[in-house]
N, C-alpha and C positions, 0 to 999 in steps of 0.2 A: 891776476886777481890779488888784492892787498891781502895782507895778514891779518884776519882779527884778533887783536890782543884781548885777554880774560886775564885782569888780575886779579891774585889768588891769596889769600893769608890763612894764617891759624894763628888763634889764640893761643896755643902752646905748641911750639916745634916738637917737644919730646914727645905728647899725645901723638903729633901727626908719624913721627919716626917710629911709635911703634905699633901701631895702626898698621904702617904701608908694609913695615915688618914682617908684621901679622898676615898680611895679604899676599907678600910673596912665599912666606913657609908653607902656602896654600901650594902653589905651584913648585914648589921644593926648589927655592930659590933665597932663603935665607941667609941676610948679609948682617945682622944683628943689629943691637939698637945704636951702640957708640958709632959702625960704620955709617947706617943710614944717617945719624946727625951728620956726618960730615959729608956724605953725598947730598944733604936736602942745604947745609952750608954753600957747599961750593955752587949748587944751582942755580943758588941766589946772589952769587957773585965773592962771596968771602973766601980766604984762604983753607980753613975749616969750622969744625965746630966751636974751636976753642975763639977764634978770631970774629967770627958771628958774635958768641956770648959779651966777648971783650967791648964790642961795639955798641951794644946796648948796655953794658955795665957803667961805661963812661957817657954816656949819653943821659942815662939815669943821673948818674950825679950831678953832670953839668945842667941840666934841665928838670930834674922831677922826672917821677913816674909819669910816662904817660896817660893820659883816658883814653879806656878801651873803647874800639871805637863799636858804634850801635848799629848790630846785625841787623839786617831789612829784611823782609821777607817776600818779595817781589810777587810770587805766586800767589801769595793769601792777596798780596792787593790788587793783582788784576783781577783773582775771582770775585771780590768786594767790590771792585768798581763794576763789574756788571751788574749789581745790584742798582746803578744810577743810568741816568739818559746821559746823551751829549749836553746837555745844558747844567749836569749836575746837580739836576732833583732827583731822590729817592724814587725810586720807581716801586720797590715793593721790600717789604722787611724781610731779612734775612731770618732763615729756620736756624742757624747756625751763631750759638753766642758769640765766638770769637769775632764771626765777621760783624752783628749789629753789635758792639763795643766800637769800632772802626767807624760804621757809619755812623755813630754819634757822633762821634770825634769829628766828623765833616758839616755835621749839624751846628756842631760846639763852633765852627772854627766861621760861620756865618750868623753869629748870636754877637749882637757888641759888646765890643767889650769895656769893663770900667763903668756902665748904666747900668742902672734900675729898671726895669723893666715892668709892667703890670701884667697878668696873664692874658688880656687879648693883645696885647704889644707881639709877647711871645707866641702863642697861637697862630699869629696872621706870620708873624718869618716862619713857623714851621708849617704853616700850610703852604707859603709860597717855595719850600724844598722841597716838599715830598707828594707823591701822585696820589698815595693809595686810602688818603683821607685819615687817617687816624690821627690829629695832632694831640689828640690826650696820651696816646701811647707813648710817643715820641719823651714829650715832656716828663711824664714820669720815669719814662727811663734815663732823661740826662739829669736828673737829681738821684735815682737810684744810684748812678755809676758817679756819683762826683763831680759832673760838668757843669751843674747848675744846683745854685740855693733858691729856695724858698720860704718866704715868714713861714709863719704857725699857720698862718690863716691864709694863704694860697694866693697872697693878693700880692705880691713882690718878688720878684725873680731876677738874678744876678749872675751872668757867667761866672763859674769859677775859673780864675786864670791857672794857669799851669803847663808844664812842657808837655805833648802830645807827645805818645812815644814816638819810636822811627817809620813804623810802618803806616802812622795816624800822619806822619807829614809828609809823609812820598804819595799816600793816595792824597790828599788834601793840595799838593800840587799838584799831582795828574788831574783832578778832576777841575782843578783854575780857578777855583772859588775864590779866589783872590791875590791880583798879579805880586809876582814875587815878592816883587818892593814892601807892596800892604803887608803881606804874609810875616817878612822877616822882621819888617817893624814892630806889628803887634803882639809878634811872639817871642820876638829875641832870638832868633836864630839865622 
């Protein structure tokens, strides 16, 4: 049976060294925090701590800081994608903020972008996403949260562009609403 590999980061090795620290003086197995740096070093292939730090210290300068890169949160998006069908309409609003933020964003990310839109334009795409009839709700909630402008007088509507967080583009490709290609073009990424 093959190996499944899981790989593994921290945003900060010394958090994670005294964390695991932490963990073992539980079981009275405390090796402190200098040696765990150099044990969680060497695991990762370095000589030690000191030769770990030296690698990114030079790496930083020949390159810039890196960007940290954007935690996903996998579990918040499969329970959010159960909120849709296989076809990736809405099936029914979530009771839970976190997750209807998310389903806007799936909303957001099937509104054109760059047009003007009039409110039955928008009306008729969010009644053709979502099952449970409501598209007044829908609409005022993606001008609530930021995804959509509105005149004064409710008669023009405009995606707002912007980068979807991480967890708004891993459901937004799970759910297919539009093949990769579309996706990376109109969003930049």
């Amino acid at each position: 049976m093959p190996r499944t590999i899981f790989p593994f980061t921290a945003q900060d090795v010394s958090a994670l060294a005294r964390s695991l620290d932490r963990e073992l003086e539980a079981v009275d197995r405390k090796l402190g925090h200098v040696r765990m740096l150099n044990v969680l070093a060497r695991s990762a292939g370095y000589q030690n701590f000191q030769h770990f730090r030296a690698q990114f210290a030079t790496r930083d300068r020949l390159d810039g800081p890196p960007a940290p890169p954007d935690p996903v949160d996998y579990l918040r998006v499969e329970r959010v994608a159960r909120h849709f069908d296989e076809l990736g309409c809405l099936i029914r609003w979530p009771a839970k903020a976190n997750h209807r933020s998310l389903c806007l964003w799936s909303l957001w990310a099937r509104l054109p972008s760059g047009q003007t839109q009039s409110e039955p334009q928008i009306n008729q795409i969010l009644n053709a996403n979502h099952l449970f009839g409501d598209h007044a709700l829908l609409r005022r909630a993606l001008c609530d949260h930021g995804l959509l402008s509105r005149t004064a007088d409710g008669r023009e509507y405009r995606r707002i562009e912007r980068r979807p967080p991480p967890e708004a583009i891993t459901l937004i490709r799970h759910l297919g609403l539009r093949g990769p290609d579309q996706l990376v073009a109109d969003l930049g990424f």
